[in-house]
Residue, then its C-alpha position, 0 to 999 in steps of 0.5 A: x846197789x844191792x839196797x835198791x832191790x824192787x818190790x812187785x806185788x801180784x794183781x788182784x783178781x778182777x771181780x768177775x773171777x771171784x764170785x765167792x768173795x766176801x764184801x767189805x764191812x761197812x763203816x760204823x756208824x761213828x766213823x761215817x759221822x766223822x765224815x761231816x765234821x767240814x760241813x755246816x749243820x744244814x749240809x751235814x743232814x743232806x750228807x747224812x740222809x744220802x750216807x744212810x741211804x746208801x748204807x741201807x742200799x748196800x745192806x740189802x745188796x750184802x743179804x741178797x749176794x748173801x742169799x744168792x751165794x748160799x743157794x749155788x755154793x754146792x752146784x758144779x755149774x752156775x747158770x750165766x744168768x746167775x753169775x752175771x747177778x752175782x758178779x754184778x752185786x759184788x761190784x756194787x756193794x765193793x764200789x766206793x762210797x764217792x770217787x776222791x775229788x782231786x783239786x789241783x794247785x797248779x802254779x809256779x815258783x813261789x806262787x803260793x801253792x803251799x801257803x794256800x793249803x796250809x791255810x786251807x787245812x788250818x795249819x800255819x806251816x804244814x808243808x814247807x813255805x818261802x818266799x824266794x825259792x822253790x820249796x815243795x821239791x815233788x807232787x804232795x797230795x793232801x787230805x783227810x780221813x778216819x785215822x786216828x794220826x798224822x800220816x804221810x807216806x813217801x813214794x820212791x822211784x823204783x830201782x829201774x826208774x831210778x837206773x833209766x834216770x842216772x842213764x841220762x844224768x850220766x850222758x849229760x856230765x859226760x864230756x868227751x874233750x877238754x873245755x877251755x875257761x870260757x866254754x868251761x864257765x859256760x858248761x857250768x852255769x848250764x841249769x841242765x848240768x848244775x841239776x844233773x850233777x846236785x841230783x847226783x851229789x844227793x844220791x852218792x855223794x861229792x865226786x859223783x857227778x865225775x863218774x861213769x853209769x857204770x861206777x855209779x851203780x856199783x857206789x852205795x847210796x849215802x843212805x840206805x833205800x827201802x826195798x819196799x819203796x815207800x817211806x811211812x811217817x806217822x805222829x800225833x800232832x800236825x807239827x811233829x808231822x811236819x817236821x819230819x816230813x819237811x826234809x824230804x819235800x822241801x828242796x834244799x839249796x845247792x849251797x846247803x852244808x847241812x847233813x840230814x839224811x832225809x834229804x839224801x834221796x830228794x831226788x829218789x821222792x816220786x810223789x808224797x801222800x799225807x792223810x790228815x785226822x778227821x779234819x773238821x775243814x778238808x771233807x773226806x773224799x776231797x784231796x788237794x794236790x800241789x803240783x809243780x809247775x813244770x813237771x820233771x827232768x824224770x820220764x817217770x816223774x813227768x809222766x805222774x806230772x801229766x796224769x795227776x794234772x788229767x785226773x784233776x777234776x779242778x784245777x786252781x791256777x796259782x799265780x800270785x798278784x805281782x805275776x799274774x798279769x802275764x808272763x811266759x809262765x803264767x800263760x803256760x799254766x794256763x794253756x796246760x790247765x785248757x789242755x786238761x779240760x780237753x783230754x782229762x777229767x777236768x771240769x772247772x778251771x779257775x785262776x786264785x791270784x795270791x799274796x793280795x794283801x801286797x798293796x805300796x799305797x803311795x803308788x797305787x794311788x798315784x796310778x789310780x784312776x780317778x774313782x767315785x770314792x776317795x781311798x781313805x786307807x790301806x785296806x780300801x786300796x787293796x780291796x779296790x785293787x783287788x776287785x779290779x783284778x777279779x774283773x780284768x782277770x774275770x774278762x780274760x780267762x774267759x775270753x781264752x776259754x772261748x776261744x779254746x773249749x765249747x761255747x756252752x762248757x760248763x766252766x764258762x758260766x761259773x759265777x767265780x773265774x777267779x779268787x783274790x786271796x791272802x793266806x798271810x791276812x787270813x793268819x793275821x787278820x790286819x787289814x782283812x776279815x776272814x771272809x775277804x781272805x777268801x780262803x772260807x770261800x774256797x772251803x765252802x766251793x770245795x764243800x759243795x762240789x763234794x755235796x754235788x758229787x754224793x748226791x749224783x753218786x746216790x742218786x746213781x747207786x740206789x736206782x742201779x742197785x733197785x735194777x738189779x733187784x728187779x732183776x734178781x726178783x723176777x728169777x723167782x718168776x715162773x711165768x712165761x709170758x704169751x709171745x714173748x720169746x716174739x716180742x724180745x726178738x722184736x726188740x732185739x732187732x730194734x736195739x741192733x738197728x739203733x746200733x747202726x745208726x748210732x755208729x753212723x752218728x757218731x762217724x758225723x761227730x767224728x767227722x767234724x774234725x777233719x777240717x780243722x786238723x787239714x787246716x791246722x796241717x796247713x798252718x803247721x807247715x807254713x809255720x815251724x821254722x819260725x816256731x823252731x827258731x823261737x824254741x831253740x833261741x836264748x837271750x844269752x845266745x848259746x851261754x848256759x843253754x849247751x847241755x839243756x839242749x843236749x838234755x831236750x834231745x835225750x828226753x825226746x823233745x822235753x825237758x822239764x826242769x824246778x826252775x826253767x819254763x817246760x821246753x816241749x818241741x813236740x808240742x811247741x810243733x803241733x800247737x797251730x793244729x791244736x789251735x784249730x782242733x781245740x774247740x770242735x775236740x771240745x765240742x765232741x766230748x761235751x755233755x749238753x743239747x745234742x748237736x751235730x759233733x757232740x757224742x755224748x747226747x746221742x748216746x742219751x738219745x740211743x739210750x732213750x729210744x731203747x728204753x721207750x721201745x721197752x716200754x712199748x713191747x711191755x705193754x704190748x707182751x702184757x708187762x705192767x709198766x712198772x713190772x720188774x721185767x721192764x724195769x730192770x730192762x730201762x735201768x740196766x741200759x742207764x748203767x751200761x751206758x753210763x759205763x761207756x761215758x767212764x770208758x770215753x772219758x778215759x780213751x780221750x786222752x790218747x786221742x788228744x796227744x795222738x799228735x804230740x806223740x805221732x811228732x815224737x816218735x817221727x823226730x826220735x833218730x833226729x834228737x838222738x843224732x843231735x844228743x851225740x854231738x859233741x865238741x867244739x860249737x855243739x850246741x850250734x851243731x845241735x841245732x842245726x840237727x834238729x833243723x835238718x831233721x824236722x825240715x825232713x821229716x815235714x818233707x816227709x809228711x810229718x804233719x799229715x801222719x799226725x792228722x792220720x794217726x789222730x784219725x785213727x785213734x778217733x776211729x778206734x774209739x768208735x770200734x770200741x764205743x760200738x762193740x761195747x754196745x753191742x755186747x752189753x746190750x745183748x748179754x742184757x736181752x739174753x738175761x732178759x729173755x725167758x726162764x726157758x732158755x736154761x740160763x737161771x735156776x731157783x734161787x732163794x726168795x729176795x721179796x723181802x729185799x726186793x720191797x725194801x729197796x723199793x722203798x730205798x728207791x721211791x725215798x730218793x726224791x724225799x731225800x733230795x726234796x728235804x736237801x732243797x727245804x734246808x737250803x732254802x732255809x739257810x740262804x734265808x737266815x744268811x741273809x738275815x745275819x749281820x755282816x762281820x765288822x771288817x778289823x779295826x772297827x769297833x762295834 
């Protein structure tokens, strides 16, 4: 497959080794208004004063690396203290304008996900919609920014990805014995083998499916792949857009005898990124991603599958009205939704019931219950029925949240669980206003998540950055203060004395996992067998279920499949020590009052001390309070800290599946001795593999080398968290310390930017305050509006 050549391009520098490099251009003026066009006028002065804001503080950072730059470029040695500045204004002014909010649409099979989006971003049948099947084939992300046209660009697995899957799908048709009938209709009617071998159809053509691995990859692809992996659509209208795009996002049916190439390499797409033009619905910085309910059959693509759920800041469960009252899917949506909030970005859950303007009158009143009010009409019983199920589901969601995360997470005291939602009545407007769609509802929870977000960010920016010039003004000062070089050693045993009992906290946060995994190890061990034999049993017996089986083993315990329920027995195994674990984990990584399992607040704590100890020593040494010395000392923990909570953030995950992955890997020669089994009553002998191989391996202590493997993974992060305390707060004291230690030089005057940055600082509470007044002012008129006329009334 010489067409499948793959394309790497080298890693950029890290900002540190570049100290030369030239900041981004900032964005023009019309470009940044653009921005707004999504939100109403009051929000759109609140964006525009912090985007002002901002710009003017990355203008002042821009002169003095400037300035910074001219006065070292021709010395042979750049003083530590210098570089640490230059390096860390360079990241500020390079630091993105917000980080990009992703909002997952996370559901089943025709749940919705696509006609929901495609309301949301005001066209009709943007991305593929069907009532029957499964249309969107691939994770598509969705949203909006400052290029003049509709663009889409089609990631593509990369030649070693593809190989390791046309591995698989190869073992799984390989059949080493004739079949009789019976056992051959059974073979053929298994979802593993009719995927494996459409997969295969897609690619090379008919026939391919009666190959070897080997045959395959000397065949040419029916259509030749891009060497650079990626496929770039482009057009100036949505529709266009959409049209081309369709092929490669919408799963076709296997019976299908069309013959448009695009649909060639479906089973090649990775994941889709379409970029809609200054969208006056969708903020720029907000993107909305349809994911799949399943994740996929390929190791690459399953993984993207897991991530993109993790690094959702919110997640929509998707169900529509028919299904949401339970079912196996349903459940499993919503306990991977959960899993994301313990060991992803994930802050908000909210369940978004879909098709509420289905509604067979005659039998909803015969099954009613006797009401205050007799239901005079359609639109009565559907906005009666969906109350009623805003306030079941409300209930329900909210007693599972309990049960799995922290009493005071902040998911728990949402005003809005759960949104009942028509798509079709927001096109058509026949029985519902716009507004009771609840599709503007959910704009405007978007709109004030993004509002939020800048604001924190802003906020965040302009006092790192005024450290900073604290920091780079006071390299100018000469002045050696009496006993200073004294004071700073008092309060660097300070801070290393506060080090060790912040370490000893955070081994008491930790600690308060160790009696829920020992007895979650205690349940898990007295449950398996029955847990193992609901996994690997079928309503239809073995019919249909041999080579699923078989793929289950040659993926290690997973298989994910567009029409079947995610089958995971690592995880299925580990679930009765999740159970247990779920809420103290959740406890441990919660932000709020500080408790005894919670990190984060004696972090806060930890940083508080340290800046009060600052204080104290700077008056004591003769600083004034709001000296750039002090200053700068106070800021900069609040920036190195607020680093760590990023860095946590991240290593939680692997903390989190540490059991699932201690599972696996202690169950891999065990699936890879029943992936071997062939002939007559495999699928029974399979089976009996596995058994044999967890009974072992629990015999073996599989469960308490998960709860080991959790432990350390814990004890890791507490190395980490502390030696990068350690580190920063004594790269920051050396800074802080006297000019006479050799690490600065004369640098170029910056009082200019040091006093417009002040200023920039001190208008942060102006600007929150004039945000406060316009909402205030908005709320008042809103209620002092007439409510719209619901349809078929007349004025």
């Amino acid at each position: 497959m010489a067409e499948m050549k793959d394309v790497f391009g080298q890693e950029p520098h890290p900002v540190e080794d570049d100290l030369y490099k030239e900041p981004m251009r900032k964005r023009r003026k019309s470009d940044r208004d653009q921005r707004f066009r999504a939100f109403p006028s009051v929000e759109q002065s609140a964006l525009k004063e912090y985007e002002k804001l901002e710009s003017r503080t990355r203008r002042v950072l821009s002169n003095t690396y400037q300035k910074l730059i001219q006065s070292v470029f021709l010395d042979d040695s750049i003083p530590n203290g210098v570089k640490y500045l230059i390096n860390r204004l360079l990241a500020l002014i390079e630091k993105p304008p917000v980080d990009p909010i992703y909002i997952g649409l996370f559901g089943s099979t025709g749940a919705g996900k696509s006609s929901l989006i495609n309301a949301i971003i005001q066209q009709a049948m943007f991305l593929p919609v069907s009532g029957e099947s499964i249309c969107t084939s691939c994770i598509v992300q969705v949203s909006s920014g400052c290029c003049a046209q509709y663009e889409a660009k089609i990631h593509l697995l990369s030649d070693q990805e593809w190989r390791e899957e046309l591995k698989n799908l190869t073992k799984l048709l390989h059949r080493t014995e004739e079949l009789g009938r019976e056992e051959a209709d059974a073979w053929n009617r298994d979802e593993a083998v009719e995927e494996a071998t459409w997969k295969l159809q897609m690619i090379y053509g008919n026939g391919a499916e009666s190959k070897n691995y080997e045959e395959l990859l000397r065949a040419k692809p029916k259509r030749k792949i891009p060497t650079s992996r990626v496929i770039t659509l482009k057009a100036e209208e949505a529709e266009e857009l959409s049209i081309k795009l369709d092929p490669y996002i919408r799963t076709q049916r296997r019976d299908w005898d069309g013959e448009a190439a695009e649909m060639h390499i479906w089973p090649l797409i990775k994941h889709v990124e379409v970029t809609l033009p200054k969208s006056d619905l969708i903020p720029e910085g907000v993107v909305l991603v349809d994911i799949p309910g399943t994740g996929d059959f390929n190791s690459k693509r399953d993984e993207m599958w897991k991530k993109t759920i993790d690094k959702c800041s919110v997640i929509w469960v998707i169900s529509d009205i028919e299904r949401v009252s339970g079912g196996r899917a349903h459940e499993d949506l919503l306990n991977e939704s959960i899993k994301a909030c313990q060991r992803g970005f994930c802050r908000d859950v909210a369940l978004v019931v879909t098709k509420t303007d289905k509604l067979h009158l005659p039998e909803y009143l015969r099954e009613r219950k006797a009401g205050n009010q007799a239901i005079q009409s359609q639109r009565e019983a559907v906005l009666e029925r969906n109350e009623m199920i805003k306030l079941q589901r409300t209930r329900i969601l909210k007693e599972k949240l309990k049960r799995k995360l922290p009493a005071d997470f902040k998911v728990l005291e949402a005003s809005d669980l759960v949104y009942t939602v028509s798509a079709q009545e927001y096109w058509q407007q026949a029985l519902l206003t716009e507004e009771e769609t609840e599709i503007p509802k959910l704009r405007e929870y978007v709109r004030k998540r993004l509002l939020d977000k800048k604001r924190r960010m802003v906020t965040k920016y302009v006092t790192e950055a005024f450290g900073l010039l604290l920091l780079t003004d006071s390299f100018s000062s000469t002045q050696n203060l009496p006993n200073e070089h004294l004071h700073m050693s008092v309060l660097r045993r300070f801070a290393e004395e506060k080090v060790e009992l912040l370490e000893k906290a955070i081994g008491q946060c930790f600690a308060c996992i160790e009696q829920p995994l020992q007895e979650g190890v205690r349940t898990a061990r007295t449950s398996y067998r029955c847990i193992l034999r609901a996994c690997l049993v079928r309503n239809k017996g073995n019919q249909g279920f041999h080579q699923t089986l078989k793929a289950v083993c040659l993926k290690n315990g997973i298989y994910a499949s567009r029409t079947l329920a995610r089958i995971d027995l690592n995880e299925a195994l580990t679930q009765p020590i999740y159970d247990q674990i779920d809420p103290v984990f959740g406890s441990i990584f919660r932000t709020g009052k500080p408790t005894g399992s919670a990190l984060m607040p004696h972090i806060d704590a930890f940083k508080h001390s340290l800046q009060e100890k600052m204080t104290e020593i700077g008056i004591r040494s003769g600083w004034k309070y709001e000296s750039c010395k002090n200053n700068f000392l106070i800021q900069e923990i609040s920036a190195i800290l607020g680093g760590l909570e990023d860095h946590i953030l991240r290593r939680k995950r692997r903390v989190y599946e540490s059991l699932t992955a201690s599972v696996q890997s202690d169950l891999k020669l065990c699936y890879e001795e029943a992936a071997q089994i062939t002939g007559k009553k495999a699928c029974e002998r399979m089976k009996d593999a596995i058994r044999r191989g967890v009974d072992q391996q629990v015999a073996e202590g599989m469960f308490e080398r998960a709860q080991e493997r959790m432990q350390h993974q814990f004890q890791q992060l507490k190395t980490g968290i502390v030696e990068k305390v350690k580190g920063s707060i004594a790269t920051m004291l050396t800074l802080a310390s006297s000019q006479g230690d050799g690490l600065y030089k004369e640098l170029a005057d910056v009082g200019s930017e040091y006093k417009e940055m002040e200023k920039l600082h001190r208008s942060l509470r102006e600007v929150a305050e004039n945000a406060r007044l316009r909402k205030g002012m908005q709320d008042f008129l809103l209620r002092a509006s007439p409510s719209k006329a619901p349809p078929g009334t007349s004025l």
